[in-house]
C-alpha positions as CSV (number, residue, x, y, z in Angstrom):
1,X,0.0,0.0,0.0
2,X,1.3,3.5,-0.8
3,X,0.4,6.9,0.9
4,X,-0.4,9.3,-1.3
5,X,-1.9,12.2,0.6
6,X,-3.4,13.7,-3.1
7,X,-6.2,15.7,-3.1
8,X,-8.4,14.8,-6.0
9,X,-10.8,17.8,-5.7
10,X,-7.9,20.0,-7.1
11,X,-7.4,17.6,-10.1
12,X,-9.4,18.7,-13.5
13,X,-9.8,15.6,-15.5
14,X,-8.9,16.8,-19.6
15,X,-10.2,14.4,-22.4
16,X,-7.6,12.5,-24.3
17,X,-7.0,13.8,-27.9
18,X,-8.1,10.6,-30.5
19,X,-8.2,12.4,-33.0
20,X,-6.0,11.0,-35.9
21,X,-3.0,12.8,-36.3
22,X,-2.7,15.0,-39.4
23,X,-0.4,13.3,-42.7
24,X,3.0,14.7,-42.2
25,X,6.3,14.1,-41.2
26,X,6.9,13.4,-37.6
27,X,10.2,12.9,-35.5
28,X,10.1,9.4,-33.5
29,X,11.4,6.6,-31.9
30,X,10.5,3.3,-31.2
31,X,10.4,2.4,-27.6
32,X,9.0,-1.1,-27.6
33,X,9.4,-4.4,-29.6
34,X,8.0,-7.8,-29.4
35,X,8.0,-11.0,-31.2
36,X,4.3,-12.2,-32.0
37,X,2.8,-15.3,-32.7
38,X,0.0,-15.0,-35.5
39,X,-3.4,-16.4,-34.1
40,X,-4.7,-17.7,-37.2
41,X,-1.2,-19.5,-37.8
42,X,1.0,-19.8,-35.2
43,X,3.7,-20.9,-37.2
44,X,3.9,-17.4,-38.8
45,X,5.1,-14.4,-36.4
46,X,5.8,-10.7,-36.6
47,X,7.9,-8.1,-35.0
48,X,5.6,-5.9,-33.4
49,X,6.8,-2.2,-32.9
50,X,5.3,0.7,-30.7
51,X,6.7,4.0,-32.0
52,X,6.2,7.2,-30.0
53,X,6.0,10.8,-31.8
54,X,8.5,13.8,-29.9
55,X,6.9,16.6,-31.8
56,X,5.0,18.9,-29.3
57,X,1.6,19.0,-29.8
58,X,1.4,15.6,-30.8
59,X,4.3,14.5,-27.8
60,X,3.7,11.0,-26.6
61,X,0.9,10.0,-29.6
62,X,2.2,6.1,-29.9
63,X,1.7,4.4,-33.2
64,X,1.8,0.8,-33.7
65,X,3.8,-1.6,-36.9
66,X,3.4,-5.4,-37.6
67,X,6.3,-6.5,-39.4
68,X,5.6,-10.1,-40.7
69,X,8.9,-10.9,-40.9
70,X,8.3,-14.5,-40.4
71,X,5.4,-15.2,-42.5
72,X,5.1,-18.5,-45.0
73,X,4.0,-16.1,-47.4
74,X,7.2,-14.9,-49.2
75,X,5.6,-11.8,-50.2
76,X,4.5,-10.6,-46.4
77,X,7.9,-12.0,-45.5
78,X,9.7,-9.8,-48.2
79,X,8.0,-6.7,-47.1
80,X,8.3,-6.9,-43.3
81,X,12.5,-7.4,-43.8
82,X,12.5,-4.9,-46.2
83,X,11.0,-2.2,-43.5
84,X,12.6,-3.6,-40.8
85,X,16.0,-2.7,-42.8
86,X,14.7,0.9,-43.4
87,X,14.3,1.3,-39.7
88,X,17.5,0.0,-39.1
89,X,19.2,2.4,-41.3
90,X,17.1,5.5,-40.1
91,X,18.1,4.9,-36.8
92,X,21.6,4.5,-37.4
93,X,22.5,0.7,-38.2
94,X,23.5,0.8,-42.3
95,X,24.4,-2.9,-42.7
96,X,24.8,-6.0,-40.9
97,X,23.1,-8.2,-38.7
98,X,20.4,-6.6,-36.0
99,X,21.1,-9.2,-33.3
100,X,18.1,-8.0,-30.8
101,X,15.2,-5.6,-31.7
102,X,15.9,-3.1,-28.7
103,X,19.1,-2.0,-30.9
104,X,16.4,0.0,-32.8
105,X,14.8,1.4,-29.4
106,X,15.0,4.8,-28.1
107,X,17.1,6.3,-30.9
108,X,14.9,9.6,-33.1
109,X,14.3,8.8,-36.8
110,X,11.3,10.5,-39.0
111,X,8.6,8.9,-40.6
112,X,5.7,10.1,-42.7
113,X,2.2,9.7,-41.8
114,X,-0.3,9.7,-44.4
């Protein structure tokens, strides 16, 4: 149990902005990564990334990518590699092998929404 001693009367409550965020280019970085089974075919899995936008106004707006980089079908599998290379490179890794997916975490790239 924690004391908290905060009085809630003084707290205003102000609604969360859903709103879709405008197509544009936005400054962010990826701060999670997971490797997913697919329910319909568990032999198939994707990378699944949570990226978070730094420009104010739209500060801390998360937006989610499946990568199927494991996928039977070649064509799913050919796409999800060839983004998951693009994010390597805007975040700094050119070439090579991406042992673990956190080397892409917390590390400010651009992408554009549309």
């Amino acid at each position: 149990m924690a004391q908290l001693g905060i009085d809630l009367d003084d707290i205003e409550i102000s609604a969360p902005n859903y709103a879709p965020v405008p197509p544009g280019t936005y400054a962010v970085q990826i701060t999670s990564s997971e490797v997913k089974e697919v329910k319909s075919n568990p032999a198939n899995r994707y990378l699944a990334l949570t990226l978070e936008c730094l420009d104010e106004g739209f500060q801390g707006r998360k937006f989610f990518e499946r990568l199927n980089i494991w996928n039977s079908n070649a064509i799913a599998s050919k796409i999800g590699k060839e983004t998951l290379k693009r994010y390597s490179k805007a975040v700094g890794i050119p070439s090579g092998t991406l042992s673990d997916s956190s080397e892409l975490h917390y590390k400010p790239f651009f992408v554009e929404i549309k």
